[in-house]
Every structure is written in structure tokens, then in C-alpha cells.
Biopython code that builds the backbone (N, CA, C, O; Angstrom):
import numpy as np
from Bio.PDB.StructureBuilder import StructureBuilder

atoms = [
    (1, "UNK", "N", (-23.054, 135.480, -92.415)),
    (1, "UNK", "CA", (-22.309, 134.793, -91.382)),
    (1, "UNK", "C", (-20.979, 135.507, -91.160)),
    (1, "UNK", "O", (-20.383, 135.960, -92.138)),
    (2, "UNK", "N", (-20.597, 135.604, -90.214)),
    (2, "UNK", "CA", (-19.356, 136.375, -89.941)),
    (2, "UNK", "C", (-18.105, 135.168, -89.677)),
    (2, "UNK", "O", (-18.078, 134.013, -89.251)),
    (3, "UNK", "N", (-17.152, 136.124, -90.173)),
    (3, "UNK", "CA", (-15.999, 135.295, -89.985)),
    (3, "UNK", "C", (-14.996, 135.763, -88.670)),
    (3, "UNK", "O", (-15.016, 136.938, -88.302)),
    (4, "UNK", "N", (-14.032, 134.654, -87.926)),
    (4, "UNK", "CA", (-13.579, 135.130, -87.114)),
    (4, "UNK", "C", (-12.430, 136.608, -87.542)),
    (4, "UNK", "O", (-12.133, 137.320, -86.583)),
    (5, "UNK", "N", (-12.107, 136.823, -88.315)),
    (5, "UNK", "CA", (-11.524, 138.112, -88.728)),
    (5, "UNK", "C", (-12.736, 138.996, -88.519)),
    (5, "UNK", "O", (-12.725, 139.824, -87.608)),
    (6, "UNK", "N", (-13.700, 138.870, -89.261)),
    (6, "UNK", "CA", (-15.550, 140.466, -88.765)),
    (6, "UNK", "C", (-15.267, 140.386, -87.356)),
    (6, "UNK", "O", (-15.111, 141.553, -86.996)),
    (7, "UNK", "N", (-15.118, 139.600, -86.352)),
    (7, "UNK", "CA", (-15.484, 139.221, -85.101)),
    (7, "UNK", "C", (-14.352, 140.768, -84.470)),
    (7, "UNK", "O", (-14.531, 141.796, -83.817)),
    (8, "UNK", "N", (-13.120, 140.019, -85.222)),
    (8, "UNK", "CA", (-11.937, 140.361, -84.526)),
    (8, "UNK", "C", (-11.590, 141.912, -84.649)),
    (8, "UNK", "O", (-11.260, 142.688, -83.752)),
    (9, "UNK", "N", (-11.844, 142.262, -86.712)),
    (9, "UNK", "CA", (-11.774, 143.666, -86.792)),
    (9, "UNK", "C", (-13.723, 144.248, -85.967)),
    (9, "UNK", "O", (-13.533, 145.464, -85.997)),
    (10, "UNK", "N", (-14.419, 144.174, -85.683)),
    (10, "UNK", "CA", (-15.668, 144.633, -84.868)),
    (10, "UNK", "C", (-15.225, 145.103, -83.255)),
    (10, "UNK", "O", (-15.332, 146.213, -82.732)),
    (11, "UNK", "N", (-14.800, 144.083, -82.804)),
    (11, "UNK", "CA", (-14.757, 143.640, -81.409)),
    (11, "UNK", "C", (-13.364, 143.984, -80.524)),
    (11, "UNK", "O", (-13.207, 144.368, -79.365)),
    (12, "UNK", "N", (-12.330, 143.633, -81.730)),
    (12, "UNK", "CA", (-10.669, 143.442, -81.036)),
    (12, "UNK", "C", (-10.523, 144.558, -80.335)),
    (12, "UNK", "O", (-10.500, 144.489, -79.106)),
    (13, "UNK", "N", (-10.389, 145.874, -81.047)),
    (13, "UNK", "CA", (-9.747, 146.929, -80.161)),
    (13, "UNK", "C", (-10.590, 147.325, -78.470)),
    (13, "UNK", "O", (-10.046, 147.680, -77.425)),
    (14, "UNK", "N", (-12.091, 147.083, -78.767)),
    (14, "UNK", "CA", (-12.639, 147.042, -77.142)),
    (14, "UNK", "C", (-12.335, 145.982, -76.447)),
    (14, "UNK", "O", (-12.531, 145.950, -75.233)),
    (15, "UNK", "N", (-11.792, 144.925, -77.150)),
    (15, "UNK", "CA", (-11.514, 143.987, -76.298)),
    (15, "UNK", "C", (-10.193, 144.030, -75.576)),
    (15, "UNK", "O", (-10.078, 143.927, -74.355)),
    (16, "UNK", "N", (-9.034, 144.218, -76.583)),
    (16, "UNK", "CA", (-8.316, 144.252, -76.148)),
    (16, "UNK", "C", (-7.635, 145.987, -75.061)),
    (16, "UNK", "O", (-6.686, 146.404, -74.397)),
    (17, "UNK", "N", (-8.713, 146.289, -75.483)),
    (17, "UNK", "CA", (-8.596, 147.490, -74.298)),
    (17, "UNK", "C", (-8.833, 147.598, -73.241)),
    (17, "UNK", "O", (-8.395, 148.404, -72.421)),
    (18, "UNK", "N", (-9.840, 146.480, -73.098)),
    (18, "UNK", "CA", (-10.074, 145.847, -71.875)),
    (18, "UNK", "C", (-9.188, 145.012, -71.063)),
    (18, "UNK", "O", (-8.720, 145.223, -69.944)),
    (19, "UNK", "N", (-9.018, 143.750, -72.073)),
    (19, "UNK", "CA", (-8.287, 142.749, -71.225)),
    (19, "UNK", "C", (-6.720, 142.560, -72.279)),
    (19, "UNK", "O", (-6.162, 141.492, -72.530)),
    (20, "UNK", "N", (-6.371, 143.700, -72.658)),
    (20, "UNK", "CA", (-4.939, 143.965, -73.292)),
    (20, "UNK", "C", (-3.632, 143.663, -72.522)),
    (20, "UNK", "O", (-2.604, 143.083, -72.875)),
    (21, "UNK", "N", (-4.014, 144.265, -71.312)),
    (21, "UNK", "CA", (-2.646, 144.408, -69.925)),
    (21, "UNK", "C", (-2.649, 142.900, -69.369)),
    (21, "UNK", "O", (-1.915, 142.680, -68.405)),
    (22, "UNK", "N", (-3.307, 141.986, -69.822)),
    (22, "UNK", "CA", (-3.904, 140.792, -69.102)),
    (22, "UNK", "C", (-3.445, 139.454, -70.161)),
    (22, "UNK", "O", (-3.439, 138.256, -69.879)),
    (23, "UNK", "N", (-3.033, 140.190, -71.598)),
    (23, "UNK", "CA", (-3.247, 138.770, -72.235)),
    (23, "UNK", "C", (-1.334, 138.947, -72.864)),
    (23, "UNK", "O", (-0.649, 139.944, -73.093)),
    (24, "UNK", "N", (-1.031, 137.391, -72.956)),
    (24, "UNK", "CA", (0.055, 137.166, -73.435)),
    (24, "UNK", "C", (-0.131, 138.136, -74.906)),
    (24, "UNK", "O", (-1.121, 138.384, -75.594)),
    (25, "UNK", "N", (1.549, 138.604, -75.026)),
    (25, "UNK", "CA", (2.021, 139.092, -76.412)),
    (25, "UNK", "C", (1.287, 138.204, -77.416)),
    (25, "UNK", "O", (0.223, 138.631, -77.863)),
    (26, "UNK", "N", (1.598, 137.389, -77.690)),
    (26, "UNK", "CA", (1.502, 136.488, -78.974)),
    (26, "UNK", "C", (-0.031, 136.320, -78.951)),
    (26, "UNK", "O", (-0.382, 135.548, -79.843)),
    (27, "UNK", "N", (-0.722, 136.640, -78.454)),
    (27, "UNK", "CA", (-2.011, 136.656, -78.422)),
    (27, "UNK", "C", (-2.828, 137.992, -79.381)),
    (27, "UNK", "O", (-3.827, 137.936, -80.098)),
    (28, "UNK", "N", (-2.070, 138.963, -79.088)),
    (28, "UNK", "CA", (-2.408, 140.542, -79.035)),
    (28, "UNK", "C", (-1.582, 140.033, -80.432)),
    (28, "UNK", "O", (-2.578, 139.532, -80.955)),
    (29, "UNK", "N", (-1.018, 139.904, -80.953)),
    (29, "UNK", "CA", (-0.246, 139.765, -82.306)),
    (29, "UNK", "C", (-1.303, 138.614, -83.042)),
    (29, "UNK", "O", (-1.576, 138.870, -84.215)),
    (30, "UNK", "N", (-1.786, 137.644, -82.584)),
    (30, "UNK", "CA", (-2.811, 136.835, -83.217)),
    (30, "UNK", "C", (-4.067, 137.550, -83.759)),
    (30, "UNK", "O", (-4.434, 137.452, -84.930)),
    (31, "UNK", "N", (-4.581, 138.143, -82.987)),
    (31, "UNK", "CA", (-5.573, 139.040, -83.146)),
    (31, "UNK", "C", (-5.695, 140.002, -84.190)),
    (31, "UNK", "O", (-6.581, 140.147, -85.033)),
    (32, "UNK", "N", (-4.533, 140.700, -83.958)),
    (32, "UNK", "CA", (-3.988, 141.996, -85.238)),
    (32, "UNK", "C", (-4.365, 141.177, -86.416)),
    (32, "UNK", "O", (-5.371, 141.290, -87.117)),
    (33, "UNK", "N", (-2.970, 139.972, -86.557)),
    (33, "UNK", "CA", (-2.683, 139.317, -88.007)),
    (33, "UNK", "C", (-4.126, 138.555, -88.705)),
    (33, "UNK", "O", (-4.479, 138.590, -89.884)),
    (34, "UNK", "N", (-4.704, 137.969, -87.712)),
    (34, "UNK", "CA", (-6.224, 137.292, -88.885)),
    (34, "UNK", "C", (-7.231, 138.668, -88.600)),
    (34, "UNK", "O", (-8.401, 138.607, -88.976)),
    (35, "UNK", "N", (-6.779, 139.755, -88.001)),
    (35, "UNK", "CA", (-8.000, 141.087, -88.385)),
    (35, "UNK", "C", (-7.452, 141.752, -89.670)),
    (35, "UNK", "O", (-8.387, 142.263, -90.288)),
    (36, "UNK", "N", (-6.193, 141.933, -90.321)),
    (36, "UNK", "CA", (-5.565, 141.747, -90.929)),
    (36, "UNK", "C", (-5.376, 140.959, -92.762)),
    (36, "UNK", "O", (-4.727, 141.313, -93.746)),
    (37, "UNK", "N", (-6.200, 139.927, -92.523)),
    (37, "UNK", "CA", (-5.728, 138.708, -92.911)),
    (37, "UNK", "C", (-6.808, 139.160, -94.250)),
    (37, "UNK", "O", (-8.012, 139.378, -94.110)),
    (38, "UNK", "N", (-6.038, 139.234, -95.561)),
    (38, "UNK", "CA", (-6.471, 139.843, -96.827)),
    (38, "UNK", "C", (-7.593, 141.267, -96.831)),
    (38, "UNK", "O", (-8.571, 141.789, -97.367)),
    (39, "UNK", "N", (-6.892, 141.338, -96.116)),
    (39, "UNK", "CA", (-7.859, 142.970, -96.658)),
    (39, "UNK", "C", (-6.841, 143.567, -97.198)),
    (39, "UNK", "O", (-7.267, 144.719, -97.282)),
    (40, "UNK", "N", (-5.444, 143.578, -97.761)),
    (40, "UNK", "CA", (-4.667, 144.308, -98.339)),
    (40, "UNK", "C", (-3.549, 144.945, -97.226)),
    (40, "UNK", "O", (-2.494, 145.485, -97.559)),
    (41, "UNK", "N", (-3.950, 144.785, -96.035)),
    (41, "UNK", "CA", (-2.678, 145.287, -94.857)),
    (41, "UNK", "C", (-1.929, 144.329, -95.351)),
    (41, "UNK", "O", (-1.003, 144.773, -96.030)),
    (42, "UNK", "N", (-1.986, 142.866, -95.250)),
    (42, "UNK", "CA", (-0.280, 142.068, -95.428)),
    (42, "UNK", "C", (-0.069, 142.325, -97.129)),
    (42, "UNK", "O", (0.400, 141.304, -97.630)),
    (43, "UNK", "N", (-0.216, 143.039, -97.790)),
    (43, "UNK", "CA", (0.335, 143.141, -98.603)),
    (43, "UNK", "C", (-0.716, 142.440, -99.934)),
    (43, "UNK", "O", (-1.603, 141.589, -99.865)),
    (44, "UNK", "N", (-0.218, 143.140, -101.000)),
    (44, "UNK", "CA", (-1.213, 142.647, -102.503)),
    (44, "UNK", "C", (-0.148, 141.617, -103.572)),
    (44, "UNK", "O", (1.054, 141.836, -103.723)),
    (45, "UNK", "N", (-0.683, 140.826, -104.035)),
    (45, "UNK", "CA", (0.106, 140.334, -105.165)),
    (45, "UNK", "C", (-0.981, 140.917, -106.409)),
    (45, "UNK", "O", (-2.208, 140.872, -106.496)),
    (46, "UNK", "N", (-0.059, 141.402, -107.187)),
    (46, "UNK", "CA", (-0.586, 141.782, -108.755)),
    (46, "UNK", "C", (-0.101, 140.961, -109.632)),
    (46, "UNK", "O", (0.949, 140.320, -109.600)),
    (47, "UNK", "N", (-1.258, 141.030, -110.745)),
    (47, "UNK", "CA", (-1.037, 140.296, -111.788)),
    (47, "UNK", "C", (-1.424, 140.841, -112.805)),
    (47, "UNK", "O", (-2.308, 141.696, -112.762)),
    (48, "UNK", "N", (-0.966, 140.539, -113.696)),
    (48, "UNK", "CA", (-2.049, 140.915, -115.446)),
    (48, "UNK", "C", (-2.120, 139.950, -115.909)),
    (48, "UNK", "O", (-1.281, 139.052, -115.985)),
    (49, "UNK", "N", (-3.133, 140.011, -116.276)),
    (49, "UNK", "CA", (-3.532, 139.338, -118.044)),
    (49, "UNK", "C", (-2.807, 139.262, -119.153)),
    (49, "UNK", "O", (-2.456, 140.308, -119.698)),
    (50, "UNK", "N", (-2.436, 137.962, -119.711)),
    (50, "UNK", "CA", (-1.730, 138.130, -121.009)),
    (50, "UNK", "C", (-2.404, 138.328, -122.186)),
    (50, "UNK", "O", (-2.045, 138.957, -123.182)),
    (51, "UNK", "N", (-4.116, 137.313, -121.822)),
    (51, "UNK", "CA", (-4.250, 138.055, -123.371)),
    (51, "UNK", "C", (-5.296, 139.757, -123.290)),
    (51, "UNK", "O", (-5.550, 140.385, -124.318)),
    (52, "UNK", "N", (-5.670, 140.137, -122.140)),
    (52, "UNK", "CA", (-6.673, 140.775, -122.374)),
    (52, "UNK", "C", (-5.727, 142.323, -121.890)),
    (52, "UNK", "O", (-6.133, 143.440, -122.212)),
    (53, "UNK", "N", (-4.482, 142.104, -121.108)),
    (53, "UNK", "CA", (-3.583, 143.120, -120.052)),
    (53, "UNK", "C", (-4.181, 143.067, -119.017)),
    (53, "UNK", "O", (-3.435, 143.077, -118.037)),
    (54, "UNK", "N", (-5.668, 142.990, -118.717)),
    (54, "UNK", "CA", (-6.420, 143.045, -117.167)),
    (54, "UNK", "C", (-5.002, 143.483, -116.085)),
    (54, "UNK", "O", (-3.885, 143.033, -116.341)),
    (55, "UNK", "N", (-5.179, 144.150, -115.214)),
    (55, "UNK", "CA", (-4.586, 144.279, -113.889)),
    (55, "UNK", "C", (-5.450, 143.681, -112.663)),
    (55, "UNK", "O", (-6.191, 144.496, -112.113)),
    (56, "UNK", "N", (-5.450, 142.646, -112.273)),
    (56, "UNK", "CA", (-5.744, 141.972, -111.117)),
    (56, "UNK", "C", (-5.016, 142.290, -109.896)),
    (56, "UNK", "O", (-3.800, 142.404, -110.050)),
    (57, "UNK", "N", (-5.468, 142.459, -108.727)),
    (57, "UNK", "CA", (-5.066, 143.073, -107.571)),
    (57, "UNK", "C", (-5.556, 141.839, -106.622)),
    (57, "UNK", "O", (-6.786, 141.805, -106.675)),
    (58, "UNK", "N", (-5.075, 140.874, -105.825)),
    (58, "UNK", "CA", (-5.274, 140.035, -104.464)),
    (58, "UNK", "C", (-4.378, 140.212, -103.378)),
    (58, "UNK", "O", (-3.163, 140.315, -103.211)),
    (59, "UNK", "N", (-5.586, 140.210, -102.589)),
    (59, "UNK", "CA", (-5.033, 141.023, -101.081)),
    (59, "UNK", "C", (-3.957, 139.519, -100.372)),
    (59, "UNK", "O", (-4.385, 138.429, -99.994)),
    (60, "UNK", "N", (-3.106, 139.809, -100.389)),
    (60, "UNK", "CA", (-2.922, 138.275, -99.448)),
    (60, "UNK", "C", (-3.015, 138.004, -98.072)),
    (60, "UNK", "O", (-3.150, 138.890, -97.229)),
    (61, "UNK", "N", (-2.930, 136.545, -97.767)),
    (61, "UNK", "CA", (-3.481, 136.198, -96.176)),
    (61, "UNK", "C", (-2.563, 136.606, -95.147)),
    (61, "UNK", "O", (-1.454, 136.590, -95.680)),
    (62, "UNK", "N", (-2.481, 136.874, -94.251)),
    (62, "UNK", "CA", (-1.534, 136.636, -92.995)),
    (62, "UNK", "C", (-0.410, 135.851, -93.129)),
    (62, "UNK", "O", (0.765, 136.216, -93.106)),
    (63, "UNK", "N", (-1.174, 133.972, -93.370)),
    (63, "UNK", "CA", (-0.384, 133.413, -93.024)),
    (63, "UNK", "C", (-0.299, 132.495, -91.313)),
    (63, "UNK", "O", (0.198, 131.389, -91.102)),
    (64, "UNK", "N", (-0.742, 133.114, -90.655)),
    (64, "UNK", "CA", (-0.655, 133.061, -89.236)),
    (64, "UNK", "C", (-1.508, 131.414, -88.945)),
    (64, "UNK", "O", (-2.666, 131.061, -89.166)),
    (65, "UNK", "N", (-0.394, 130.737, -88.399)),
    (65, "UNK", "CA", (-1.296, 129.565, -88.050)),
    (65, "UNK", "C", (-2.194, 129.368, -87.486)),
    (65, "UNK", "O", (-2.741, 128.278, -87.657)),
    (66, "UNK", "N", (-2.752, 130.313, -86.569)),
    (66, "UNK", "CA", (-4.165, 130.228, -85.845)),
    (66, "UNK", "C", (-5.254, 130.779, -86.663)),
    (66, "UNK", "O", (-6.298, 131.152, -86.129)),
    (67, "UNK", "N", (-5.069, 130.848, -87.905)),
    (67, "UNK", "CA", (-5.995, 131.626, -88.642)),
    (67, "UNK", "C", (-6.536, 131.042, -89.619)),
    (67, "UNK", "O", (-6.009, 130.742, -90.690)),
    (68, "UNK", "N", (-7.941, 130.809, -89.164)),
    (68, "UNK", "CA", (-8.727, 129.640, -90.098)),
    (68, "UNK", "C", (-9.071, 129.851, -91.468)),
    (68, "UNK", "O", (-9.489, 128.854, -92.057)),
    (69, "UNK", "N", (-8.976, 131.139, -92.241)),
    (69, "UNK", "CA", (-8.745, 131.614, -93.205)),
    (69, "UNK", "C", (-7.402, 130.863, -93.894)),
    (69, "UNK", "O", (-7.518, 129.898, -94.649)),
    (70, "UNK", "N", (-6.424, 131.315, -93.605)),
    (70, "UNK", "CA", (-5.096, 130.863, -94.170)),
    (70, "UNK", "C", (-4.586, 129.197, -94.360)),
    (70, "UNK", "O", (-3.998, 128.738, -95.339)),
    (71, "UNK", "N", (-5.085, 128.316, -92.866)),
    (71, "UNK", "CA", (-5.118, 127.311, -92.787)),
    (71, "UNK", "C", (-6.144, 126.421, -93.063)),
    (71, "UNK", "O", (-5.689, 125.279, -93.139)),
    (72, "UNK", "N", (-7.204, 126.465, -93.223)),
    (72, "UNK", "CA", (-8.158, 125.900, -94.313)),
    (72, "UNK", "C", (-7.858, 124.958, -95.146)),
    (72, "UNK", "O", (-8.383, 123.848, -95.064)),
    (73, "UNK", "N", (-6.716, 125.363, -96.329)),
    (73, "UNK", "CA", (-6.761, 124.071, -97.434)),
    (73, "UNK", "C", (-5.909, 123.132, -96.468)),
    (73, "UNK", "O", (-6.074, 121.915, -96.549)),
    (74, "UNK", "N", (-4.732, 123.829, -95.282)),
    (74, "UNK", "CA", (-3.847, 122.618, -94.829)),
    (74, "UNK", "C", (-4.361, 121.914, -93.715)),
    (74, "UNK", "O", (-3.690, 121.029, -93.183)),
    (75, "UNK", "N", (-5.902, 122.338, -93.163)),
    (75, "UNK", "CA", (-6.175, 121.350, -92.317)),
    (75, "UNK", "C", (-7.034, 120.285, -93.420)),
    (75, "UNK", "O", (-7.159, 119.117, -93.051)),
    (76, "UNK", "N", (-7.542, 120.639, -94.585)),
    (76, "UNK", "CA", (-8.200, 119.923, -95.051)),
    (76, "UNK", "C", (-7.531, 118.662, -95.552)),
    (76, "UNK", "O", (-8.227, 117.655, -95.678)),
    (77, "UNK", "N", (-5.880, 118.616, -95.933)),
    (77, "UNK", "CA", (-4.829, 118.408, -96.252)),
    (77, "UNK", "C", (-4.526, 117.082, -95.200)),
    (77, "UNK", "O", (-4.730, 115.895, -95.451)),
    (78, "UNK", "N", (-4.059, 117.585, -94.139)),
    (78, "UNK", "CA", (-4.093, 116.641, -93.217)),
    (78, "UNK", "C", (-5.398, 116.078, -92.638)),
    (78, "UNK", "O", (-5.060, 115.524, -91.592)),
    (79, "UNK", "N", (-6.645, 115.955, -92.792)),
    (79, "UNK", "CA", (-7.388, 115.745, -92.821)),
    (79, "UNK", "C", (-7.737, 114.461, -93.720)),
    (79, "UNK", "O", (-8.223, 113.454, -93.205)),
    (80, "UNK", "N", (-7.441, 114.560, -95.192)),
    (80, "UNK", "CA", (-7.539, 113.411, -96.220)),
    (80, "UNK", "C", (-6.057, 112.648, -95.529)),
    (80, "UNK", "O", (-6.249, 111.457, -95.283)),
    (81, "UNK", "N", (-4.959, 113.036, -95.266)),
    (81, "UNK", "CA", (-3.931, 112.206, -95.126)),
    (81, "UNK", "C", (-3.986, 111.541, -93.825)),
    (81, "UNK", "O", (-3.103, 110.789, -93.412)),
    (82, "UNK", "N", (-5.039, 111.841, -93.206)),
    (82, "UNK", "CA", (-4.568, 110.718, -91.909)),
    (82, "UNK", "C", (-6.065, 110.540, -91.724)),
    (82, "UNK", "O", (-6.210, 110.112, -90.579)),
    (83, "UNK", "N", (-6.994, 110.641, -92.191)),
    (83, "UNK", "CA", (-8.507, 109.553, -91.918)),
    (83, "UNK", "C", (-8.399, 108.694, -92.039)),
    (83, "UNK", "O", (-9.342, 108.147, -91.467)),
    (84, "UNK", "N", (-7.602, 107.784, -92.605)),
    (84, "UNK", "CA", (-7.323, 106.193, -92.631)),
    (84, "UNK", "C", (-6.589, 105.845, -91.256)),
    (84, "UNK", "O", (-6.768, 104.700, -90.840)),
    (85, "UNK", "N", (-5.701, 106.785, -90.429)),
    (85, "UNK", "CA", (-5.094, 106.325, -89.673)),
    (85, "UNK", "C", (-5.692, 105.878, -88.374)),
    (85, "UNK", "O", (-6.415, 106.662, -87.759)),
    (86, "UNK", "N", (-5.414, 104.524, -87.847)),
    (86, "UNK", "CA", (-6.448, 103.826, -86.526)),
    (86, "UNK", "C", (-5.747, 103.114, -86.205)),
    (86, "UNK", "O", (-5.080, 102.383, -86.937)),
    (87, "UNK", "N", (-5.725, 103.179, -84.590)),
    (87, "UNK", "CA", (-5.239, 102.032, -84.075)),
    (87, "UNK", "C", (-5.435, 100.844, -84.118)),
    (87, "UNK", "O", (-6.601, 100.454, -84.165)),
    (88, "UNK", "N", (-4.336, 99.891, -84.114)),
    (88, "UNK", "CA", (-4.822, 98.766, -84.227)),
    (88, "UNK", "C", (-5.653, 98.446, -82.861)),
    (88, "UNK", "O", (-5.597, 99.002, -81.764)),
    (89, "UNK", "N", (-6.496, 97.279, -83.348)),
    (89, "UNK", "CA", (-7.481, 97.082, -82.049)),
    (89, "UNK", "C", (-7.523, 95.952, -82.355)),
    (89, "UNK", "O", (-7.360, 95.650, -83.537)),
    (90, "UNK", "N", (-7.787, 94.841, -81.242)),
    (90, "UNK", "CA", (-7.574, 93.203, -81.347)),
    (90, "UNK", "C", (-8.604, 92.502, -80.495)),
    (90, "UNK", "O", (-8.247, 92.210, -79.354)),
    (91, "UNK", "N", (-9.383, 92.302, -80.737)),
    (91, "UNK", "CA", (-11.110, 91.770, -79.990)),
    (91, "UNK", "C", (-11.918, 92.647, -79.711)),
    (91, "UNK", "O", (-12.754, 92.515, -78.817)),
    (92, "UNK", "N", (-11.773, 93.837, -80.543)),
    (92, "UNK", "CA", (-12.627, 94.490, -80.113)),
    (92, "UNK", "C", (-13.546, 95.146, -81.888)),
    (92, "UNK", "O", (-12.841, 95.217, -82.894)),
    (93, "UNK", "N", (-14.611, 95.421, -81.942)),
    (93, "UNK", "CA", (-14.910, 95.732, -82.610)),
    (93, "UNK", "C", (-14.960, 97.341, -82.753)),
    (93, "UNK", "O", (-15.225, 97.984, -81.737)),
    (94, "UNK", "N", (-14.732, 97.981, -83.896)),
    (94, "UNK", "CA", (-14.571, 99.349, -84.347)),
    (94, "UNK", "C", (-16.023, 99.969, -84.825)),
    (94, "UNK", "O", (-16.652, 99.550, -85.796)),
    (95, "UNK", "N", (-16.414, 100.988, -84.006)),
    (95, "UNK", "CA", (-17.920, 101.075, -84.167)),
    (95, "UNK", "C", (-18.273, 102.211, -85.412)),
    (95, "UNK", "O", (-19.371, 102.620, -85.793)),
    (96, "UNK", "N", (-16.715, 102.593, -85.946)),
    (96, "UNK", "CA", (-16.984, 104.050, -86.922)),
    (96, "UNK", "C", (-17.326, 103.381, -88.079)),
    (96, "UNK", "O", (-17.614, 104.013, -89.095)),
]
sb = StructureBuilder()
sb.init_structure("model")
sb.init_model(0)
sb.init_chain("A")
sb.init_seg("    ")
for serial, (resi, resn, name, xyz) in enumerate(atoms, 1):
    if name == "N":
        sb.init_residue(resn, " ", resi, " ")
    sb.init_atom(name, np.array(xyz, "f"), 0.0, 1.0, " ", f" {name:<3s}", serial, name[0])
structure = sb.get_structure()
């Protein structure tokens, strides 16, 4: 299954070569950042191991709020925090 980043690094640069002159800035910057988004362009956090020394290497995310990668745990987040929330309703029955 592909993710919208495969889509974006596959597709982006013909796309946006196409319809580049046509699309808002912040768009053309959306695109880059989740094509981007942990493969090691935004940057690596390292770590070691204390008991073994291991050197661990993780690519980190973007970041970028349109990027379903990065935002994932915080829609899931707001997701548990407001499923309870409903309008009140007064003669009417709630069919969920």
C-alpha cells in the first residue's frame, strides 16, 4: 500500500512541473516536506545503547501539519478527547 509521501516522492516533481506555475507557495512547500518526511532529509536523531553501546540512527518526521504521517498520534488524540462531545438535543432522539 502506498503512502501519501510514495505518491508524492513518485509523482511530485511531474506534477509539479506541470501545474507548479499554477499552485500556491505553501502548497509546493507541502509537497516537498511529507516527500521528505523521515527518510533522513529533515534530519536524524541518534542514540546509543547503554547496555549493549548499539548506535541507533531515526530519520525524523517533517512535522508539517498536513502530513498524515506526523499527525497521526494527534488526530488520534483529539479523536479520544472529543467523541463524547454532542449536542445537546431535546425531543429528539440520537440515532448513534
Amino acid at each position: 500500500m502506498s503512502t501519501i509521501r510514495d505518491i508524492f516522492q513518485e509523482h511530485g516533481p511531474d506534477y509539479l512541473k506541470k501545474f507548479g506555475d499554477r499552485m500556491p507557495e505553501i502548497h509546493k512547500k507541502v509537497i516537498d516536506a511529507i516527500s521528505k518526511c523521515r527518510t533522513g532529509e529533515c534530519g536524524v536523531a541518534v542514540y546509543v545503547c547503554d547496555q549493549c553501546n548499539e548506535v541507533h540512527h531515526f530519520p525524523l518526521s517533517c512535522g508539517n501539519r498536513h502530513c498524515p504521517t506526523c499527525q497521526h498520534l494527534k488526530t488520534i488524540q483529539w479523536n479520544e478527547r472529543t467523541k463524547n462531545n454532542k449536542l445537546p438535543l431535546r425531543g429528539r432522539r440520537t440515532i448513534f
